[in-house]
N, C-alpha and C positions, 0 to 999 in steps of 0.2 A: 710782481711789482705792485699789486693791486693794495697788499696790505701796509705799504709804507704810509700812504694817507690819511689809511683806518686806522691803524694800532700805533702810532708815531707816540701820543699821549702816553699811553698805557708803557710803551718801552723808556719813555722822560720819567715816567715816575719809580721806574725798576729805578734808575739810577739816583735817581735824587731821594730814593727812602733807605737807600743804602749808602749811601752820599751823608745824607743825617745821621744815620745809625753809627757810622763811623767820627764824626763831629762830636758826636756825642763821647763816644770811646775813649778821644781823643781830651776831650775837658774834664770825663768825671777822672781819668787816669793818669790825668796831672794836678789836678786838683787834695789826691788821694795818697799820690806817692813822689811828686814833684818834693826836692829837700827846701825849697823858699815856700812852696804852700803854708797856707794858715794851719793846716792839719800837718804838718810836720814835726810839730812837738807831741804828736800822738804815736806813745811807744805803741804800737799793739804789735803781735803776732801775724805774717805774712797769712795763715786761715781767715784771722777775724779783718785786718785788712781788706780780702776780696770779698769778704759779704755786701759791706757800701757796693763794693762796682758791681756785683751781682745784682745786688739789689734796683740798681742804676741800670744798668743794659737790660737787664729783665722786663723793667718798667718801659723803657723806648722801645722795646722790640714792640711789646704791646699795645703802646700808643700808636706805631705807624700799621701795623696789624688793621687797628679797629677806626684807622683814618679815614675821612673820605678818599684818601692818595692810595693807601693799603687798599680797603675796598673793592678801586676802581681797577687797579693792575693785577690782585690776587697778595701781591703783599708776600711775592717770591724772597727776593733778594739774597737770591743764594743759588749759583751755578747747579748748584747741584740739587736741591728742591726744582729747578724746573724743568733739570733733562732726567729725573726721575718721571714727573709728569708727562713729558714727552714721551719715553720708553712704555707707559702708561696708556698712551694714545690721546691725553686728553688737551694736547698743545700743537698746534700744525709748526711742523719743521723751521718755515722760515720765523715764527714769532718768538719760538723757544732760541734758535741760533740769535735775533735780537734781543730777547730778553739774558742772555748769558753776556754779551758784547755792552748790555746797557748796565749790565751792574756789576762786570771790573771796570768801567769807566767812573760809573757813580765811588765803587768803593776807592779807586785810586784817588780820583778828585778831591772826595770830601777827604781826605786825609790828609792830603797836599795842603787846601786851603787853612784845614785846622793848623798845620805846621804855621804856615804862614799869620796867621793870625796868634797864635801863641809865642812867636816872638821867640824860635830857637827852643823853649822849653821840654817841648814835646821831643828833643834829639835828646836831653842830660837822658846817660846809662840806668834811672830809676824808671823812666817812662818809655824811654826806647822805641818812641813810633806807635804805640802797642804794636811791636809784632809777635807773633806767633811764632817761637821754640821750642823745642822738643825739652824734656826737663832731665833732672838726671838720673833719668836711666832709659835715655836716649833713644833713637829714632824707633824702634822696635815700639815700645813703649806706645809711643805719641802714637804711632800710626793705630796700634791698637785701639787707644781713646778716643781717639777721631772717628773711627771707621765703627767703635761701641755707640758713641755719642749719637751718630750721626745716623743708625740704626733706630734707635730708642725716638730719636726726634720725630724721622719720620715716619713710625709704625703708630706713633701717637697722632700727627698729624691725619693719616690716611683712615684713623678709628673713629678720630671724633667727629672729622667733616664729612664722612660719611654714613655718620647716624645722626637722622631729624632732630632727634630730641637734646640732642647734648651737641650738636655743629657749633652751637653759638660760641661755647668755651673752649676751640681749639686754639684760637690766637693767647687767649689768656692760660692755657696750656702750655702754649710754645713758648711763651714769654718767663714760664717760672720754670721750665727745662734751663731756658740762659740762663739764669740766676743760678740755679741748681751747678749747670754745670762748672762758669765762672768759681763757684765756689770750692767745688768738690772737684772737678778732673783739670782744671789750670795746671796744675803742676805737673801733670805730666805731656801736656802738649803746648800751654800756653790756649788752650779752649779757641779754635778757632770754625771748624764745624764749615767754613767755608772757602771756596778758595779765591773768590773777588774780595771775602775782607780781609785775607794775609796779602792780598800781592803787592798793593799798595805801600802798605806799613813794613812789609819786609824788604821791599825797593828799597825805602826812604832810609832803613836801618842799615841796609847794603848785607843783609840775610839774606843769602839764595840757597846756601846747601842744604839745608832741609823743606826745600819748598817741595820738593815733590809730593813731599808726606801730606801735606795742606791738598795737594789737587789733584793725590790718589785717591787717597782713607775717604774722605767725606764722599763723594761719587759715589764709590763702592757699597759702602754702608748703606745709605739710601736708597741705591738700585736693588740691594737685597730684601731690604723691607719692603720694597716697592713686589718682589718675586713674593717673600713671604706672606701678605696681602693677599695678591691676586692668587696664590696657593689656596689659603684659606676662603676665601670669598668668590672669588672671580672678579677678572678684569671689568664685568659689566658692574659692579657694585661699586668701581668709581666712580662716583658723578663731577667732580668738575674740580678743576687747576687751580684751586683758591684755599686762603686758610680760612678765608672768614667771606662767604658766598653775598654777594647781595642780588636782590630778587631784580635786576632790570637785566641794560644789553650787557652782554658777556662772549668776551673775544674767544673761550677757551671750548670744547666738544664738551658741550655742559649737557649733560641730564638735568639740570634744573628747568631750564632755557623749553625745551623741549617737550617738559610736562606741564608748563607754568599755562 
């Protein structure tokens, strides 16, 4: 019980940077493909279409990343990047179980709220919640891309933050993986890499049958680069539960903390 007074902050901001991150989702991908948007009369191609929103989520991932809010929490918001860390050792039980609980909160919420403030739009069949579906060639597929995606992200994550010299540019890594992926593997799953940011938007879409894909694939994938990692390196070559480390107090089994 001791850590609900100490880490309270840091579990408010798992959800509210995933809470944005999803707001955000939610404006640029009505803005983009909404049929009364001002860009409506922009014929392009469903490829060149999700460049903008790539480009768009890319950019917010990396703003909350390199935020004082991102900073101070580690800049998780993603179930599965923090029970990777935890399986890791480098997150105590009870904070990672809050920090998973604080960011399907955050991502439901901020998704509701956007519904709400958008005024029905975010429901027309173009925008659909953004939720997360499998494409056509069906769950196989998706889970695959998830479980690749989701691989790739965090074999990246766990390279750059723990080497001195290049730590600084993993959030700015993470953030053009979303762009990247957004662009390139969407079609076959709808790019969702997490399962607090489908649960919300595939509620609100009333999508459940392929939810499992959302909150197997991604887990999986990241526990493996998390094995692949610690294969190649060893477990003690993690040093700490953050994408983007800052040099003061830190909630997480930091090797920073400890040699500082």
């Amino acid at each position: 019980m001791v850590r609900i007074p100490r880490h309270w902050p840091e579990y408010l901001i798992e959800a509210l940077c995933l809470g944005l991150f999803m707001v955000s989702a939610a404006l640029f991908a009505t803005l983009i493909y909404h049929p009364n948007s001002p860009l409506a009369t922009w014929h392009a191609g469903a490829t060149v279409k999700r460049i903008p929103m790539g480009l768009a989520m890319g950019t917010t991932a990396i703003a909350l990343i390199y935020s004082p809010l991102g900073r101070r929490s580690g800049a998780h918001m993603n179930p599965a990047v923090t029970l990777t860390f935890y399986q890791l050792g480098k997150i105590a039980p009870f904070d990672a179980l809050c920090y998973v609980a604080a960011q399907f909160a955050g991502g439901s919420i901020g998704i509701l709220l956007a519904s709400l403030f958008l005024h029905g739009r975010l429901a027309d069949p173009a925008v659909n919640f953004v939720a997360t579906t499998p494409g056509p060639w069906g769950t196989g597929a998706a889970f695959a891309g998830e479980a690749g995606i989701s691989f790739v992200m965090m074999s990246v994550v766990l390279t750059l933050s723990n080497a001195p010299r290049v730590s600084r540019f993993t959030g700015l890594a993470a953030g053009i993986l979303v762009a990247t992926y957004i662009i390139c593997e969407a079609p076959l799953s709808g790019m969702s890499m997490n399962p607090a940011r489908t649960l919300g938007s595939n509620l609100l879409a009333a999508n459940l049958s392929s939810l499992w894909v959302y909150f197997v694939a991604p887990p999986l994938g990241m526990f493996l680069a998390g094995q692949w990692y610690v294969r190649r390196h060893g477990r003690a070559h993690v040093r700490c539960a953050t994408l983007h480390h800052r040099h003061v107090h830190c909630i997480f089994h930091c090797a920073h903390m400890e040699t500082s």
